[in-house]
ROLUM-395336 format. One line per field, with one value per residue: residue number from 1; residue in three letters; y, z, x of N, C-alpha, C in turn. Coordinates in nm, 4 decimals. Layout:
N
torke: [NUM, ...]
mivex: [Ala, ...]
n_py: [Y, ...]
n_pz: [Z, ...]
n_px: [X, ...]
ca_py: [Y, ...]
ca_pz: [Z, ...]
ca_px: [X, ...]
c_py: [Y, ...]
c_pz: [Z, ...]
c_px: [X, ...]
# end
This chain:
185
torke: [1, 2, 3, 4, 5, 6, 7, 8, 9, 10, 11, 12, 13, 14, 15, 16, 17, 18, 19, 20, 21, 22, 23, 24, 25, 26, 27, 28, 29, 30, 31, 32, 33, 34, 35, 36, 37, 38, 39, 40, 41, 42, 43, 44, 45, 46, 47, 48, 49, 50, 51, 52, 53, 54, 55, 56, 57, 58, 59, 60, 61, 62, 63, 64, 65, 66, 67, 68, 69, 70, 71, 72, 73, 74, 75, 76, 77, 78, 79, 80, 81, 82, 83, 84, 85, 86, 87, 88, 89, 90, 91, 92, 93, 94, 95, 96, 97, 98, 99, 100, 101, 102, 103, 104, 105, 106, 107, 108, 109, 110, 111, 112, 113, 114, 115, 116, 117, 118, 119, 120, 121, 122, 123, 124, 125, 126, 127, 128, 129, 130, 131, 132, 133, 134, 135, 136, 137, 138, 139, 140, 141, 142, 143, 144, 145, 146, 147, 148, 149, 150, 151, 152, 153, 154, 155, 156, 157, 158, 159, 160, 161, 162, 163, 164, 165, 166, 167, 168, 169, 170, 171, 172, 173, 174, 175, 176, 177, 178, 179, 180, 181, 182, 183, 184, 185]
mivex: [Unk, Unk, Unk, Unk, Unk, Unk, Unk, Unk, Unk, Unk, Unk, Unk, Unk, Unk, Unk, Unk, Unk, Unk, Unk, Unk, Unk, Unk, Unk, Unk, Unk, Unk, Unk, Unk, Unk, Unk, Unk, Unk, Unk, Unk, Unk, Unk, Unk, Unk, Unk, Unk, Unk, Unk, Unk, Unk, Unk, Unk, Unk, Unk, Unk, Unk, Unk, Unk, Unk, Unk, Unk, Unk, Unk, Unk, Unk, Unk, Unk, Unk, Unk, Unk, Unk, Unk, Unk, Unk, Unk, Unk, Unk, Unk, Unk, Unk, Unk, Unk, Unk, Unk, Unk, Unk, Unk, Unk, Unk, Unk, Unk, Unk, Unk, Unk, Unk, Unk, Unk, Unk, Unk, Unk, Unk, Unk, Unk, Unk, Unk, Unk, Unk, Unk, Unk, Unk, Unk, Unk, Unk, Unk, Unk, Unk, Unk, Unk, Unk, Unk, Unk, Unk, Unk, Unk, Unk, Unk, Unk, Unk, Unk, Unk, Unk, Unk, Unk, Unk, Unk, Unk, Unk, Unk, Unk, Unk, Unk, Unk, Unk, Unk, Unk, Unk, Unk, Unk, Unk, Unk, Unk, Unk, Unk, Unk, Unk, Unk, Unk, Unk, Unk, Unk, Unk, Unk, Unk, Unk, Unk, Unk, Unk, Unk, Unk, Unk, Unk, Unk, Unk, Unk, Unk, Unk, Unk, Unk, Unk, Unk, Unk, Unk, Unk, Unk, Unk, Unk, Unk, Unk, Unk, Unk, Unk]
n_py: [-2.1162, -2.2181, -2.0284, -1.7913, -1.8800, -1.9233, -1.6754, -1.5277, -1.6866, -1.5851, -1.2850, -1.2957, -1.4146, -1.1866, -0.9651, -1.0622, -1.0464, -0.8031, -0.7095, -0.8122, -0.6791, -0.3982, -0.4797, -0.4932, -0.2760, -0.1580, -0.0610, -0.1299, -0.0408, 0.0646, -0.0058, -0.1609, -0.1061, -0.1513, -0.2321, -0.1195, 0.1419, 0.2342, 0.3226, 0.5503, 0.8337, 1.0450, 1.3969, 1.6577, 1.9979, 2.1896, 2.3647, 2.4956, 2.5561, 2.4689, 2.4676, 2.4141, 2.2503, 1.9871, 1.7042, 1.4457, 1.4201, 1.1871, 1.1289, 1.3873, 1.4151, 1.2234, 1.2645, 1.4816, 1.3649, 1.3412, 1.3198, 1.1642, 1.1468, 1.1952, 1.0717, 1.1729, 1.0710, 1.1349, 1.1016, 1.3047, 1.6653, 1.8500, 2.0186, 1.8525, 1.7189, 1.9058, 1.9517, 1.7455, 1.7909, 2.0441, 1.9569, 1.7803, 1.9686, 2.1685, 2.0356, 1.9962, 2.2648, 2.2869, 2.1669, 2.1077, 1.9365, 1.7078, 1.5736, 1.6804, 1.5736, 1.6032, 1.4261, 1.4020, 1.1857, 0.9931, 1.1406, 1.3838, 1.7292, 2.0143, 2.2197, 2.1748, 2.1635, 2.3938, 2.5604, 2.4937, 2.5247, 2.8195, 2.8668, 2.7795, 2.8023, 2.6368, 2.4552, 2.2417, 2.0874, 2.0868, 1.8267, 1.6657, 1.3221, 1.2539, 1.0091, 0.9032, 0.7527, 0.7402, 0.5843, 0.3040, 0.0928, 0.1366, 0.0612, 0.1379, 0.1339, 0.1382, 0.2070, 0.3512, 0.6464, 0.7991, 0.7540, 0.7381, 0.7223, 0.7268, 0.7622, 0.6482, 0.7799, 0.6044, 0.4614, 0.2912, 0.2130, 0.3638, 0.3845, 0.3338, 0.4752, 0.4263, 0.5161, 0.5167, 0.7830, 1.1365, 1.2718, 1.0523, 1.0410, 1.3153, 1.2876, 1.1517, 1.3060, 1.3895, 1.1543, 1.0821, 1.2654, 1.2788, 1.0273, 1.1023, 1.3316, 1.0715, 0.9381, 1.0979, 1.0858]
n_pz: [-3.1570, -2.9114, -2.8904, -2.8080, -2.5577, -2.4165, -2.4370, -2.2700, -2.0416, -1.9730, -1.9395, -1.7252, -1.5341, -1.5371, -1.4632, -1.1848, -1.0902, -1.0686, -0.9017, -0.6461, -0.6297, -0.6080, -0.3151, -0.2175, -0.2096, 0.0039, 0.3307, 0.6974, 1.0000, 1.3804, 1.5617, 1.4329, 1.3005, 1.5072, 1.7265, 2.0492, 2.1369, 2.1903, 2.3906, 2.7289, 2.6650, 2.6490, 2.5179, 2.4482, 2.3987, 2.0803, 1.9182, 1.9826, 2.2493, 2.4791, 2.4149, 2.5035, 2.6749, 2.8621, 2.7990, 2.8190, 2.5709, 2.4470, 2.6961, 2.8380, 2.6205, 2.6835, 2.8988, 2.8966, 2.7280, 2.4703, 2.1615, 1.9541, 1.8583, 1.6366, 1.5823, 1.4827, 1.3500, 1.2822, 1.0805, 0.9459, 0.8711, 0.6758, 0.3627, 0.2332, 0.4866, 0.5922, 0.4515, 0.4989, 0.7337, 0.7645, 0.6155, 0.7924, 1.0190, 0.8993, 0.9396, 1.2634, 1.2961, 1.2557, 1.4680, 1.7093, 1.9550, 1.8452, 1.8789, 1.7889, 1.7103, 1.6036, 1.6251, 1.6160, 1.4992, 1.5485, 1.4759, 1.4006, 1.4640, 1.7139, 1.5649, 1.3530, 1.3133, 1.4297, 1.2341, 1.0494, 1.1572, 1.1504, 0.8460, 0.7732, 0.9434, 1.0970, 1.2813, 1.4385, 1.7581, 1.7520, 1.8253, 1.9845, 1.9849, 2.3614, 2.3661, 2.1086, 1.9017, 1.9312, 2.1235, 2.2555, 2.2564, 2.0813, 1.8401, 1.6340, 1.2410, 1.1441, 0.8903, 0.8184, 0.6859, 0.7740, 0.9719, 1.0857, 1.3498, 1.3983, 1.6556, 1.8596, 2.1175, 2.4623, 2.2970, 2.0949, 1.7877, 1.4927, 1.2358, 1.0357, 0.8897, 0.6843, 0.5259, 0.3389, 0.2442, 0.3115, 0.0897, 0.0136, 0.1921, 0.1918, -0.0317, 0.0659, 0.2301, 0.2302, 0.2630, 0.4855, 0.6201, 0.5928, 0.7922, 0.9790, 1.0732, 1.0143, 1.2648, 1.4672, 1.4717]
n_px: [-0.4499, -0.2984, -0.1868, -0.3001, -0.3668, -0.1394, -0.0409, -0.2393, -0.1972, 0.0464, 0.0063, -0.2051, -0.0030, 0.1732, -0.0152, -0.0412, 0.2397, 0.2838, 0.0693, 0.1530, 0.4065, 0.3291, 0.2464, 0.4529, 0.5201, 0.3760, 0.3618, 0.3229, 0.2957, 0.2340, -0.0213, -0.3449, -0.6310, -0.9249, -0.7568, -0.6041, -0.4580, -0.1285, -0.1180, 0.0066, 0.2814, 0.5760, 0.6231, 0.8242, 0.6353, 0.6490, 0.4995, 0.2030, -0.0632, 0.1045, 0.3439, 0.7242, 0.7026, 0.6924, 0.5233, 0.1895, 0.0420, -0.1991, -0.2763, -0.3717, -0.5899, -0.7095, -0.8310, -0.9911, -1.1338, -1.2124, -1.3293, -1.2364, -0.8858, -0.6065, -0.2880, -0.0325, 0.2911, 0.6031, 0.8788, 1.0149, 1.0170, 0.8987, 0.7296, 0.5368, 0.4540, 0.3786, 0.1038, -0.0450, -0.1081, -0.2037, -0.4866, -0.5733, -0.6038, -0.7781, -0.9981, -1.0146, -1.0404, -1.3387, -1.4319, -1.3815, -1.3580, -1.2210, -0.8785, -0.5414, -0.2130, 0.1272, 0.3545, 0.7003, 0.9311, 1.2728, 1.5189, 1.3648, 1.4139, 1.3588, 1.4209, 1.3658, 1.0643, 0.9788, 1.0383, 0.9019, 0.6693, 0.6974, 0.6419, 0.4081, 0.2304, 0.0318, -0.2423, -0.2634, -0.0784, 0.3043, 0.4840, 0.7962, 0.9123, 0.9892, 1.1297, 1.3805, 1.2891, 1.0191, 0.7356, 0.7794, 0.6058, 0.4112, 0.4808, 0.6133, 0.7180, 1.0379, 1.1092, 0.8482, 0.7916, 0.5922, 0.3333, -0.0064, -0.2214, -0.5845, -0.8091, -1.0446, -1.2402, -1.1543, -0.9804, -0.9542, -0.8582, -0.9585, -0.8486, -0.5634, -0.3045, -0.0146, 0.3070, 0.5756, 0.7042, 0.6896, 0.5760, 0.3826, 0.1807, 0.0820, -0.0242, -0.2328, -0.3877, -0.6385, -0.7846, -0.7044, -0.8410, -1.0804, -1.1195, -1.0708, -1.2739, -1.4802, -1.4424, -1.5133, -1.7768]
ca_py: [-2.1297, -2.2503, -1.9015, -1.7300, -1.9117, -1.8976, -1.4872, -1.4878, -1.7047, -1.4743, -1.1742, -1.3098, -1.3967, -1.0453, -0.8714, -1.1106, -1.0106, -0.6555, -0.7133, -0.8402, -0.5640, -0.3010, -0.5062, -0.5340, -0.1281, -0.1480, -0.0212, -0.1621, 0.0771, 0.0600, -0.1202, -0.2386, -0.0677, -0.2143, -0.2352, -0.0506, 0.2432, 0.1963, 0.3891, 0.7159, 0.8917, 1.1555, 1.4669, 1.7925, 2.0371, 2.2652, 2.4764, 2.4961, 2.5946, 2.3655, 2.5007, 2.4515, 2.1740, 1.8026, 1.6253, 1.3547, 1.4539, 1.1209, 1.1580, 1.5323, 1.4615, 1.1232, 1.3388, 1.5626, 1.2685, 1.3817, 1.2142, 1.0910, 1.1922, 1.1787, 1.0972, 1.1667, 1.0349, 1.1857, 1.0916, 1.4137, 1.7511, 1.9108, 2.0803, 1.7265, 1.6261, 2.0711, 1.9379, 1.6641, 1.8797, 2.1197, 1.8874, 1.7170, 2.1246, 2.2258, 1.9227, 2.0465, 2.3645, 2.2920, 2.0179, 2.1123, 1.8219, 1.6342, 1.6248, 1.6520, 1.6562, 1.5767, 1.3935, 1.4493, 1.0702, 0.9228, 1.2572, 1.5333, 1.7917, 2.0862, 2.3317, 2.1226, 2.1688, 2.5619, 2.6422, 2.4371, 2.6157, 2.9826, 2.8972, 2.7190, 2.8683, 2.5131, 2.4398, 2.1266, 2.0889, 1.9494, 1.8280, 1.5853, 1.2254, 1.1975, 0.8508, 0.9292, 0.6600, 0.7056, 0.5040, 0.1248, 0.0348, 0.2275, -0.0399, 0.2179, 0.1384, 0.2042, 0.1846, 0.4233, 0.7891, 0.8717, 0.6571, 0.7879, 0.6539, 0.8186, 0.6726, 0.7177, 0.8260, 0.5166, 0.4297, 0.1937, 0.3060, 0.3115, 0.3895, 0.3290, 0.4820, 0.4456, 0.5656, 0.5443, 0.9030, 1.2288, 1.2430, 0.9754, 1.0939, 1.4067, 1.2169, 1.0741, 1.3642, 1.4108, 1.0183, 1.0903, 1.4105, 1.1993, 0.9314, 1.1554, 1.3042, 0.9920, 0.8863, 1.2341, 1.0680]
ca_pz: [-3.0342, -2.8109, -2.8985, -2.7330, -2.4325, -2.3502, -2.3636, -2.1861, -1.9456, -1.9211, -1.9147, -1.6093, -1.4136, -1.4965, -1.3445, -1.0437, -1.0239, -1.0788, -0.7728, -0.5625, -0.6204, -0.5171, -0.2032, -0.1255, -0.1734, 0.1343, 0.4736, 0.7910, 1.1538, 1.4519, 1.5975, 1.3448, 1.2807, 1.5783, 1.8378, 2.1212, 2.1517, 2.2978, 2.6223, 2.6786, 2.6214, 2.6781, 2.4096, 2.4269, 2.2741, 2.0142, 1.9203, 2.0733, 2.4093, 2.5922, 2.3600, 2.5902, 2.8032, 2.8802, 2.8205, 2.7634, 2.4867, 2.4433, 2.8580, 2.7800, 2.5501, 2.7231, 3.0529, 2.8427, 2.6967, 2.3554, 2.1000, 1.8537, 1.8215, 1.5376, 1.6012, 1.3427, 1.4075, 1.1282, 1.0551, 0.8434, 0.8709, 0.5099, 0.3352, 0.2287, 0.6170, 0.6434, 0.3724, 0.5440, 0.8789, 0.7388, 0.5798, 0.9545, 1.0981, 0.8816, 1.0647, 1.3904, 1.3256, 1.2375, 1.5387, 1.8361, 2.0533, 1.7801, 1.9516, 1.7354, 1.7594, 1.5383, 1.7166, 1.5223, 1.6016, 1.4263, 1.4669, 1.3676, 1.5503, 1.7440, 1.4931, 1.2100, 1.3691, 1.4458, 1.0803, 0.9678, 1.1810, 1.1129, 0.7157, 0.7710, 1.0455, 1.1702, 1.4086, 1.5220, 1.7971, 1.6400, 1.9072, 2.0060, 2.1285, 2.4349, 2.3346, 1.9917, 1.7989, 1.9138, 2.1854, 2.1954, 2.3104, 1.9375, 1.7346, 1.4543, 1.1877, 1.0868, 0.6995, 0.7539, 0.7341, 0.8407, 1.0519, 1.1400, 1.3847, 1.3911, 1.7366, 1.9193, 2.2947, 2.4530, 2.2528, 1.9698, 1.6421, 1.3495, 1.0513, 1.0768, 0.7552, 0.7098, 0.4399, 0.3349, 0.2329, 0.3289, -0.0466, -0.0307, 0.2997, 0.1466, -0.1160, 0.1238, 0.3548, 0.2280, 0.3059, 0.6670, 0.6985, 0.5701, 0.8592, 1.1433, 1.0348, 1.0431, 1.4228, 1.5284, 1.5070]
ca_px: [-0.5259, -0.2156, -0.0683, -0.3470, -0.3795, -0.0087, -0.0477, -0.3261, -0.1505, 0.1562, -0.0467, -0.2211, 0.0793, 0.2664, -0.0967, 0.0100, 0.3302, 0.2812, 0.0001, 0.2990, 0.5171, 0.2623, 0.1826, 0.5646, 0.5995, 0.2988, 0.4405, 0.2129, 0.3413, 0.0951, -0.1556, -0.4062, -0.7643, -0.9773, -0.6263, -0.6237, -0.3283, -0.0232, -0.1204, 0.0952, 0.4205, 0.5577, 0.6780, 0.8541, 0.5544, 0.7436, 0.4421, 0.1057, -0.0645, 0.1961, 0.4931, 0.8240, 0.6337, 0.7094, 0.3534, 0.1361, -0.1047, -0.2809, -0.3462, -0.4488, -0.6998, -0.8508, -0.8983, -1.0703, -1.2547, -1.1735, -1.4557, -1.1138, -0.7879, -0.5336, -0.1816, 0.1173, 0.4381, 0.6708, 1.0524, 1.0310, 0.9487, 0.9096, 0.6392, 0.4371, 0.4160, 0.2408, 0.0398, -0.0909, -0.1505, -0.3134, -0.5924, -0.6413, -0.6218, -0.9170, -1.1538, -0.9994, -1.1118, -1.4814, -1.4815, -1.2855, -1.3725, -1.1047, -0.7412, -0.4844, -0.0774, 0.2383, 0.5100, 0.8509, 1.0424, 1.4102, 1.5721, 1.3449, 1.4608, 1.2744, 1.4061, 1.2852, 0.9321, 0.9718, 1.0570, 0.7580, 0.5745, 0.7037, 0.6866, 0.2516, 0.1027, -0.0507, -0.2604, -0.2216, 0.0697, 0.3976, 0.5958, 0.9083, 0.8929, 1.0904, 1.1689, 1.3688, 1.2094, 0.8880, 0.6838, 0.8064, 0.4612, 0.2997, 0.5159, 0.5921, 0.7688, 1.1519, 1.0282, 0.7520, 0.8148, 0.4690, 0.2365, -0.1331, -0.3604, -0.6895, -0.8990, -1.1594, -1.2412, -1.1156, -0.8266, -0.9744, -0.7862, -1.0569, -0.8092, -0.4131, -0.2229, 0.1077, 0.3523, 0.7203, 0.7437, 0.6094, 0.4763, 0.2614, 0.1375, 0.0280, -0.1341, -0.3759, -0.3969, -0.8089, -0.8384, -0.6735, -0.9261, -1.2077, -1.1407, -1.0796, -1.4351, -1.5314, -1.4512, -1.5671, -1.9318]
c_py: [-2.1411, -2.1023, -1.8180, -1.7603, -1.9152, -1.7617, -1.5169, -1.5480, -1.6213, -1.3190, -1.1966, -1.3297, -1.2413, -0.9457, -0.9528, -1.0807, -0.8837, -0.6395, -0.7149, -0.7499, -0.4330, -0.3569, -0.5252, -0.3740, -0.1345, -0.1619, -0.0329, -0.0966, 0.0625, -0.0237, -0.0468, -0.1857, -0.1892, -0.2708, -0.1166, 0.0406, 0.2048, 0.2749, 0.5049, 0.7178, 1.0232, 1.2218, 1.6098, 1.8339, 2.1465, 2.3707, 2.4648, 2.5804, 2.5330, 2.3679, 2.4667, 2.3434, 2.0584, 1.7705, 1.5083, 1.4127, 1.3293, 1.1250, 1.2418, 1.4732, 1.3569, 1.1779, 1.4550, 1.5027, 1.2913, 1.2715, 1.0906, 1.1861, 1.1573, 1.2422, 1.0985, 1.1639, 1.0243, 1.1359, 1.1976, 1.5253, 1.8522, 1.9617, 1.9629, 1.7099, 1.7794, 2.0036, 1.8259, 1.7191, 1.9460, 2.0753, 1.8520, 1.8787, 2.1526, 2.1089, 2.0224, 2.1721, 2.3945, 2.1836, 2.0650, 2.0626, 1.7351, 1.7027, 1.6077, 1.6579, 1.5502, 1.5506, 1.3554, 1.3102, 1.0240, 1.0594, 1.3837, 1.6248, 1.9058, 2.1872, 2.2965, 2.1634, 2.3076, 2.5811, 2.5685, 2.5088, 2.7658, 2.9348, 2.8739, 2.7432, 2.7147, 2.4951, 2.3360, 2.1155, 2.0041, 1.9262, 1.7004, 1.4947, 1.2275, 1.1155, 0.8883, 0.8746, 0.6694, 0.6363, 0.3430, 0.0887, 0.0555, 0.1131, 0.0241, 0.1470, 0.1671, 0.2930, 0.2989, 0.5368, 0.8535, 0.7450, 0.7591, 0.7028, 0.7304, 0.7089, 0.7498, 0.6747, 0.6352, 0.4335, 0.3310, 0.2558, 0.2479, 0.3525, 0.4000, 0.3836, 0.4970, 0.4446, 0.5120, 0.6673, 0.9972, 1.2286, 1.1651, 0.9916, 1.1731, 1.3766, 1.1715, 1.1310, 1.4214, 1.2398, 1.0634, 1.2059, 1.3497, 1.0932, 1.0226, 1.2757, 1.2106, 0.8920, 0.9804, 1.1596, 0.9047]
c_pz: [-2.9149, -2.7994, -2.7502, -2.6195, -2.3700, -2.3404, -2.2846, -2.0449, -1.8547, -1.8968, -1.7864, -1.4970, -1.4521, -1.4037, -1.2287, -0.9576, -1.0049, -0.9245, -0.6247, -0.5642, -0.5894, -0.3572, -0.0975, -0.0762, -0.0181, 0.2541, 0.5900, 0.9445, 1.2202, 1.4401, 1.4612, 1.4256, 1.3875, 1.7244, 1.9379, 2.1034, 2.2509, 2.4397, 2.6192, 2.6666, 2.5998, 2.5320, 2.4624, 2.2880, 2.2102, 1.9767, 1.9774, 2.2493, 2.4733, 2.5250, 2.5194, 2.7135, 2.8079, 2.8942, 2.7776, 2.7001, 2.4845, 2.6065, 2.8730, 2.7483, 2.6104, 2.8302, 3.0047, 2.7845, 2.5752, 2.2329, 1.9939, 1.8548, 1.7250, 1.5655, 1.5095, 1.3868, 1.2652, 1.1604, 0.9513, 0.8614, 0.7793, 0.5239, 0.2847, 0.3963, 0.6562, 0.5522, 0.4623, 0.7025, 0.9235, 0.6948, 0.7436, 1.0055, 1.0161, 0.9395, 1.1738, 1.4031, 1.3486, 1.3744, 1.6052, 1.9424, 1.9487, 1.8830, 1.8469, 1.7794, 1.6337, 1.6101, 1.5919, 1.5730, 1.4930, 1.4084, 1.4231, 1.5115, 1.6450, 1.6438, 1.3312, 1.2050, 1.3835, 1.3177, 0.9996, 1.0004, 1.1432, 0.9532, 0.6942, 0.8436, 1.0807, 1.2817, 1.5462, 1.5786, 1.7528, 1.7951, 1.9139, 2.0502, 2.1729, 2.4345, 2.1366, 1.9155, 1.8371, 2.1163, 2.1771, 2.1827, 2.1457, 1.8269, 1.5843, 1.3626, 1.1294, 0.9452, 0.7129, 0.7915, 0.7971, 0.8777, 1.1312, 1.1759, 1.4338, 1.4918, 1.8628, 2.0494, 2.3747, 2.4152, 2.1541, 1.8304, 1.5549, 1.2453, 1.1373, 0.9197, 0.7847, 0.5567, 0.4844, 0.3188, 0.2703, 0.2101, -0.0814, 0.0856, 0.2659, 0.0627, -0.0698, 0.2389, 0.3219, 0.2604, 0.4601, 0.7616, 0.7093, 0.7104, 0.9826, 1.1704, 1.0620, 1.2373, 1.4562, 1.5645, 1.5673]
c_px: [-0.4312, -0.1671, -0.1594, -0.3809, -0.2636, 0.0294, -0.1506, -0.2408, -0.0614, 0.0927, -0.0892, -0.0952, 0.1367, 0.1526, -0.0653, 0.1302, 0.3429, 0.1554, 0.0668, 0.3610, 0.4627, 0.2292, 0.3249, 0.6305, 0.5170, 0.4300, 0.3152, 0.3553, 0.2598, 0.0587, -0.2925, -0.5542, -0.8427, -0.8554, -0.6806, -0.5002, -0.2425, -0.0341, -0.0116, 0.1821, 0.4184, 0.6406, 0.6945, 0.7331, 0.6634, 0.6680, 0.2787, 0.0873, 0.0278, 0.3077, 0.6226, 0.7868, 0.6898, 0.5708, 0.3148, 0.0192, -0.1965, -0.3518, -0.4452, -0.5643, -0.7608, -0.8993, -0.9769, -1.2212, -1.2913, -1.2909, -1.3420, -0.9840, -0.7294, -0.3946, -0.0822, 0.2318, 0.5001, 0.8027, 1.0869, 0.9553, 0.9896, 0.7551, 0.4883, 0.3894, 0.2941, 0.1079, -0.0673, -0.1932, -0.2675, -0.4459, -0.6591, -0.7016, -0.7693, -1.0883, -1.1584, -1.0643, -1.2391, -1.5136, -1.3689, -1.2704, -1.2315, -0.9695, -0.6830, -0.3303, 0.0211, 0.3268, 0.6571, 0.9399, 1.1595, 1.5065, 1.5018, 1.3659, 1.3378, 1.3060, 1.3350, 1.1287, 0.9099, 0.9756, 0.9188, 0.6635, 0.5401, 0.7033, 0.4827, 0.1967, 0.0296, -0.0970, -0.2853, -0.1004, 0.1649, 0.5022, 0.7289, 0.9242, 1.0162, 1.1800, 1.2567, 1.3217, 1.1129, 0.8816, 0.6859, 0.6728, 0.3474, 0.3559, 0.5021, 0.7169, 0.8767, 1.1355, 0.9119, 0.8092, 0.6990, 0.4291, 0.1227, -0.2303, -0.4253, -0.7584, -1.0088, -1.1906, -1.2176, -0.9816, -0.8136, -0.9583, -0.9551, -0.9989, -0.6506, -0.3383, -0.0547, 0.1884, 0.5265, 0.7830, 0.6833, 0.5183, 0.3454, 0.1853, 0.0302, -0.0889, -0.2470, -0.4149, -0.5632, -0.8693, -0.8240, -0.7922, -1.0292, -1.2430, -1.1320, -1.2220, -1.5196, -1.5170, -1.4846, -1.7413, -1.9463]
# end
């Protein structure tokens, strides 16, 4: 009887610690589902209508009055981060009130972003933050390679994902489509 209550015991703490060690791989970037957005910044666009431009896309699309946007701020531009793109791009397409754009921050380059483009045809703009890390004000993440906030007209995020790798990005690029769907209404 002692036997089996001292496994059971140890069985319960290893599902505890094994709970812990998935919650320590977790990567948190951004303001927090129900936050407001860090307010603008600017980005060299790399492909899009405004290719070759200096802009503010989050400005863009609130003077448009945009119903949600979905922002991606990559430290990687590979074939996982197209993967991810392209999932958001097929909303955008069916729903063209959605804004979308890819900002490239931590060194991706502009040619990193051109060859993604000439290899995926995408149609969401990928462009360059000004700022190489990003927007201080967005509070992204060193640790995350991706960070997506999906928000709506206004500037109230309703889903924040954030990743350590492009890979796992990809992995949850029909969750990220699903939510920027979901602020569309």
């Amino acid at each position: 009887m002692m036997n089996r209550i001292g496994l059971a015991l140890v069985a319960v703490a290893l599902v505890g610690f094994a709970g812990l060690a998935l919650a320590a791989d977790e990567v948190k970037s951004g303001a927090a589902a129900g936050e407001k957005i860090g307010g603008a910044f600017d980005v060299k666009a790399i492909t899009g209508a405004k290719e070759g431009k200096t802009l503010c896309y989050v400005c863009a699309y609130n003077a448009e009055a945009r119903p949600a946007v979905v922002l991606i701020f990559s430290q990687k531009a590979d074939d996982n981060l197209a993967s991810l793109v392209k999932a958001v791009d097929e909303v955008q397409k069916s729903n063209e009130k959605l804004g979308t754009v890819v900002v490239g921050v931590s060194g991706v380059a502009d040619a990193d972003l051109a060859k993604l483009q000439s290899t995926h045809k995408l149609t969401t703009p990928l462009t360059v933050a000004v700022d190489k890390d990003g927007p201080g004000a967005y509070k992204l993440n060193k640790d995350a390679a991706v960070t997506v906030l999906v928000y709506k007209k206004g500037g109230a995020i309703s889903k924040n994902f954030a990743f350590k790798d492009t890979k796992s990005a990809a992995e949850k690029a029909k969750d990220i489509a699903a939510a920027a769907k979901e602020a569309l209404q």
